[in-house]
C-alpha atoms as one frame of an Amber mdcrd trajectory, in Angstrom:
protein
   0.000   0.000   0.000   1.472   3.409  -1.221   2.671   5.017   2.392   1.026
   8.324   1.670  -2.624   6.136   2.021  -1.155   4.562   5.020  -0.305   7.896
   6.394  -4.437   8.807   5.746  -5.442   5.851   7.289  -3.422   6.232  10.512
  -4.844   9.938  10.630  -8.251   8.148  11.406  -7.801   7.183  14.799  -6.185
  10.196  15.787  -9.421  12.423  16.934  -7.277  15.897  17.946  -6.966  17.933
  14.747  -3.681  19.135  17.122  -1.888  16.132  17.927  -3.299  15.137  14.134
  -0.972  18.165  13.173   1.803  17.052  15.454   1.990  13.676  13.542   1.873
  14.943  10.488   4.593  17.312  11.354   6.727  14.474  13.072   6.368  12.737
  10.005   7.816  15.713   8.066   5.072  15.742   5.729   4.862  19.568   4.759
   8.417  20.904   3.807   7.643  22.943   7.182   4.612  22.906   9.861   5.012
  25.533  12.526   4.041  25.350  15.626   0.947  25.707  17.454  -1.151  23.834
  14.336  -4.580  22.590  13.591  -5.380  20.516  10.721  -8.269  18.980  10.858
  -8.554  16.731   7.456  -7.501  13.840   7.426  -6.379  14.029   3.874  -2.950
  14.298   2.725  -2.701  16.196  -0.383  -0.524  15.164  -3.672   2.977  16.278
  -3.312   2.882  17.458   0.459   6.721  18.618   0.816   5.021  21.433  -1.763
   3.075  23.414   1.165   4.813  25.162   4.051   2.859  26.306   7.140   3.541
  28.690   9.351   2.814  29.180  13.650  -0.426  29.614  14.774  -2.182  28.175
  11.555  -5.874  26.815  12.006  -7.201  24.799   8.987 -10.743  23.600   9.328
 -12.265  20.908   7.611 -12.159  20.111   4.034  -9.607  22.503   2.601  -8.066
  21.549  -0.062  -4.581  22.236  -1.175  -3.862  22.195  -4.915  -0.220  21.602
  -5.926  -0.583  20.497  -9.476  -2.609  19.768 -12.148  -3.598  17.192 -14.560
  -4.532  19.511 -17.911  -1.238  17.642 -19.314  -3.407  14.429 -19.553  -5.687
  15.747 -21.429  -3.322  17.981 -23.781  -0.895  14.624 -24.276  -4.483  12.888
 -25.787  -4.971  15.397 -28.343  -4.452  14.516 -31.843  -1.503  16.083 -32.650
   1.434  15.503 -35.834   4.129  15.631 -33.422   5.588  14.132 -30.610   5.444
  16.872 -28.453   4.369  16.213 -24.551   2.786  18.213 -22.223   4.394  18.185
 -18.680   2.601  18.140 -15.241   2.400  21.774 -14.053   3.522  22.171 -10.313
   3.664  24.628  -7.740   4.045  25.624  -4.105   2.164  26.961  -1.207   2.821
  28.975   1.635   0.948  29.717   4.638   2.297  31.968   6.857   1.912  32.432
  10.254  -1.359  33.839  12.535  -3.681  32.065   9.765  -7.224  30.900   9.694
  -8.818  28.840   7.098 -12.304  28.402   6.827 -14.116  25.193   5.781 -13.983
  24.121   2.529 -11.121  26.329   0.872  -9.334  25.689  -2.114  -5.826  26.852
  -2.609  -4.138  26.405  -5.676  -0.689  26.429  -6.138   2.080  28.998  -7.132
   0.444  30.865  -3.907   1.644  33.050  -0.577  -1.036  33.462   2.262   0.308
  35.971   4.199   0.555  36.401   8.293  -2.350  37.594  10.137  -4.891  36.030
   7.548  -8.497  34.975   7.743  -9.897  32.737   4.490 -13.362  32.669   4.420
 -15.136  29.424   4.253 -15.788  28.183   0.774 -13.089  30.941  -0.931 -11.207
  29.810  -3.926  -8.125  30.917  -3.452  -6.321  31.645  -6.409  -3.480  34.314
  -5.804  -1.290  35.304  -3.578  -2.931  37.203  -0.230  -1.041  40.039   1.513
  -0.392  40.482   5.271  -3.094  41.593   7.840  -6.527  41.121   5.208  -9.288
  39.193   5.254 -10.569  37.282   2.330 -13.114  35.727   0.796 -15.518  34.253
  -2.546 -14.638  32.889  -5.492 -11.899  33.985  -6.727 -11.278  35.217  -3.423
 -10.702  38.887  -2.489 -10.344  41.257   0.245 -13.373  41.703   2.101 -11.661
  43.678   5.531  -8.363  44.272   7.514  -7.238  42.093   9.853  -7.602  44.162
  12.578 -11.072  45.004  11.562 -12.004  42.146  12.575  -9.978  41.656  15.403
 -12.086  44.960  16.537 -15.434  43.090  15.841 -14.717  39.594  17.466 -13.101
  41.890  20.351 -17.162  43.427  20.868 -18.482  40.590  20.039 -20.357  39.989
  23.321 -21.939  36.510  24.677 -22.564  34.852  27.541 -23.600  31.528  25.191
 -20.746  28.653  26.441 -20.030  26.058  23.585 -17.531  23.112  24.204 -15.774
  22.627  21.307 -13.201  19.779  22.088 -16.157  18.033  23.112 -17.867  19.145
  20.122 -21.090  19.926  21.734 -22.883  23.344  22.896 -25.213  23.309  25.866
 -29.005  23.280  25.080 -29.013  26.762  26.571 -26.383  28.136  23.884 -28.240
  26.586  21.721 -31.733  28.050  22.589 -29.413  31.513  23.148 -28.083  31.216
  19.509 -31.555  30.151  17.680 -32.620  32.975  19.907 -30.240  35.426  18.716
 -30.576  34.384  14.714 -34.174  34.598  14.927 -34.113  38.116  16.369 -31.378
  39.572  13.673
């Protein structure tokens, strides 16, 4: 069995998307994983020692990161007079540090994330994002400053109490957040 599958299937049992991180970082997977990690697929993407991560870098679940291609498969099937082949295009990624990344991001490759960076969930991202910005859509663009919405989070104010390593919230959060999106 082809070790990067073994790798994937070992992730399985190991329920912290931190210590999930940790292994993967023991394992030296990425070309670099920081410290202070969360990964939380289980998924190991096609040429891993492509993708460097930074400190303080939280990816949630099913983000994807892109390294290649496979256009050459198809281009190497056209009907062409001449020998010519198409080669497999390739290309890094870098996440810096101070990083979130919501659910279901893409990130292709030939691409710098910045530090002090927020991806929205369900972004395509397709170029390289400065330092300090939010982003977000498809292609995905700046949609604040980071400290914009440090500002917001910091009055964000709640008295709901979720447990996330448990994964659960309390049926009174729950009540206070059906609550609170009914009355927006």
């Amino acid at each position: 069995m082809n070790s990067r599958y073994c790798l994937m299937f070992k992730l399985l049992f190991i329920k912290s998307p931190m210590k999930r991180a940790e292994y993967l970082k023991r394992k030296g997977i990425f070309r670099h994983c920081g410290n202070r990690v969360m990964i939380t697929s289980r998924k190991i993407p096609l040429y891993p020692n492509l993708i460097s991560i930074g400190n303080n870098v939280w990816i949630a679940s099913g983000v994807s990161f892109i390294t290649h291609d496979v256009a050459h498969f198809m281009l190497n099937g056209l009907n062409t007079e001449d020998d010519f082949k198409y080669m497999e295009k390739i290309g890094c990624i870098e996440i810096g540090d101070n990083v979130f990344i919501g659910s279901n991001v893409q990130i292709l490759y030939n691409v710098k994330v910045g530090n002090n960076v927020i991806i929205a969930a369900g972004s395509c991202v397709i170029k390289d994002v400065p330092d300090n910005s939010v982003v977000g859509g498809i292609p995905a663009k700046m949609i604040a400053s980071f400290d914009d919405f440090i500002e917001k989070r910091r009055n964000l104010k709640t008295n709901y109490k979720a447990n996330n390593a448990g994964q659960y919230v309390t049926k009174e959060c729950a009540d206070e957040m059906w609550d609170l999106f009914r009355n927006k």
